[in-house]
KEVEX-806644 format. One line per 3 residues: their letters; for each residue x, y, z of C-alpha. Coordinates in nm, 3 decimals. Each point is the difference from the previous one (the first is absolute). Layout:
N
a	X/Y/Z  ...
// end
This chain:
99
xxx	-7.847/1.254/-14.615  0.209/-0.187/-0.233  0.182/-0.297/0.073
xxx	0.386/-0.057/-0.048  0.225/-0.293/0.054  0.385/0.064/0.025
xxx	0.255/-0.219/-0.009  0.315/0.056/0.188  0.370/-0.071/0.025
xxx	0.261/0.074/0.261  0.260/0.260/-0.089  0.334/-0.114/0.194
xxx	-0.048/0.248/0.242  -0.343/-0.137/0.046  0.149/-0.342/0.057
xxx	0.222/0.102/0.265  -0.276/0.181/0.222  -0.253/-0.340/-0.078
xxx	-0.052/-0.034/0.375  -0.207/0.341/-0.039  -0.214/-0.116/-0.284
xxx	-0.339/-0.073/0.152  0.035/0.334/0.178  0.068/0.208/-0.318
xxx	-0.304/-0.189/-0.158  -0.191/0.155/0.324  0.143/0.342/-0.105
xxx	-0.077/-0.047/-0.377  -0.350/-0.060/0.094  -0.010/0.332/0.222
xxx	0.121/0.162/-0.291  -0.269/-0.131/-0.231  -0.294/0.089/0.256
xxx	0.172/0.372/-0.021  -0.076/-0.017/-0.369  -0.332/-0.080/0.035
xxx	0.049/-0.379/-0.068  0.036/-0.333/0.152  0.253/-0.308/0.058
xxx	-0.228/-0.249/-0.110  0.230/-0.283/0.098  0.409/-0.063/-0.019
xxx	0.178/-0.363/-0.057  0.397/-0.086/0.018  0.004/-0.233/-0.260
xxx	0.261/-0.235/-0.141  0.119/0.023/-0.350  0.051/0.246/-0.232
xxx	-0.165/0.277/0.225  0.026/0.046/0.343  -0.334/0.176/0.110
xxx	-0.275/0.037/-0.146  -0.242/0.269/0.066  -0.363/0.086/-0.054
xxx	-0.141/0.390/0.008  -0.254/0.227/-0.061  0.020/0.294/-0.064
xxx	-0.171/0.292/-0.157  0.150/0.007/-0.388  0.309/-0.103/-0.144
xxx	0.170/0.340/0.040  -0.025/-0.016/0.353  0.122/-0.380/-0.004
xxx	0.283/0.109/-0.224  0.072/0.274/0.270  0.023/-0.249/0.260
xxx	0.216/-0.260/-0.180  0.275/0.301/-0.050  -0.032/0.069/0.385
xxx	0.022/-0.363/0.094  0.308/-0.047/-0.230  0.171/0.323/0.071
xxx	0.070/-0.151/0.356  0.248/-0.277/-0.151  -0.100/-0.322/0.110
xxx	-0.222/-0.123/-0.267  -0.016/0.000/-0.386  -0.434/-0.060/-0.104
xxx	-0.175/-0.045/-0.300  -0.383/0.096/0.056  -0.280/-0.123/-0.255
xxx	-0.390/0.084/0.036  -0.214/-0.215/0.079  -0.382/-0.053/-0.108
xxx	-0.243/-0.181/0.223  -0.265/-0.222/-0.205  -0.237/0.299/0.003
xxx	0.258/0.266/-0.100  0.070/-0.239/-0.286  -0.415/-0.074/-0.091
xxx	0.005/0.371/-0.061  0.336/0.019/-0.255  -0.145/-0.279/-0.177
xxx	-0.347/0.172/-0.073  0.215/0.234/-0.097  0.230/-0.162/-0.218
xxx	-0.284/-0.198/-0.157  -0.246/0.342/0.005  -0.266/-0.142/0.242
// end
């Protein structure tokens, strides 16, 4: 499984419906167990985001695939970046360096 963080904004409609947040982050997570990942964790954060999630899921096709779904409902704008765990990142530096 790869990992994935995303970063997330309320759209104004979003804003408006904020008393429903934690259970659309319950729903988000359903959503990602239907695709085979997981809701590693979620944060409401202060500054220039206001969650912050972290995923897994299988590739990033299918996390691209869920961060259409998620946005198609309105409420939040993300911006998702992989993420490499120290050993994921051992391995693209023996790589990189041809060990």
């Amino acid at each position: 499984m790869a990992t994935y963080i995303t970063l997330a904004n309320w759209t104004d409609q979003g804003v408006k419906t904020f008393a429903d947040t934690t259970k659309r982050a319950v729903a988000a997570g359903e959503a990602i167990q239907q695709a085979g990942g997981r809701l590693v964790s979620t944060y409401w954060t202060l500054g220039p985001y206001d969650f912050v999630g972290v995923l897994e899921l299988a590739n990033d096709e299918a996390a691209t695939a869920f961060a259409l779904r998620l946005g198609a409902q309105g409420n939040i704008r993300t911006t998702t970046m992989r993420a490499f765990d120290a050993s994921e990142m051992d391995a693209i530096i023996a790589r990189a360096t041809g060990g």
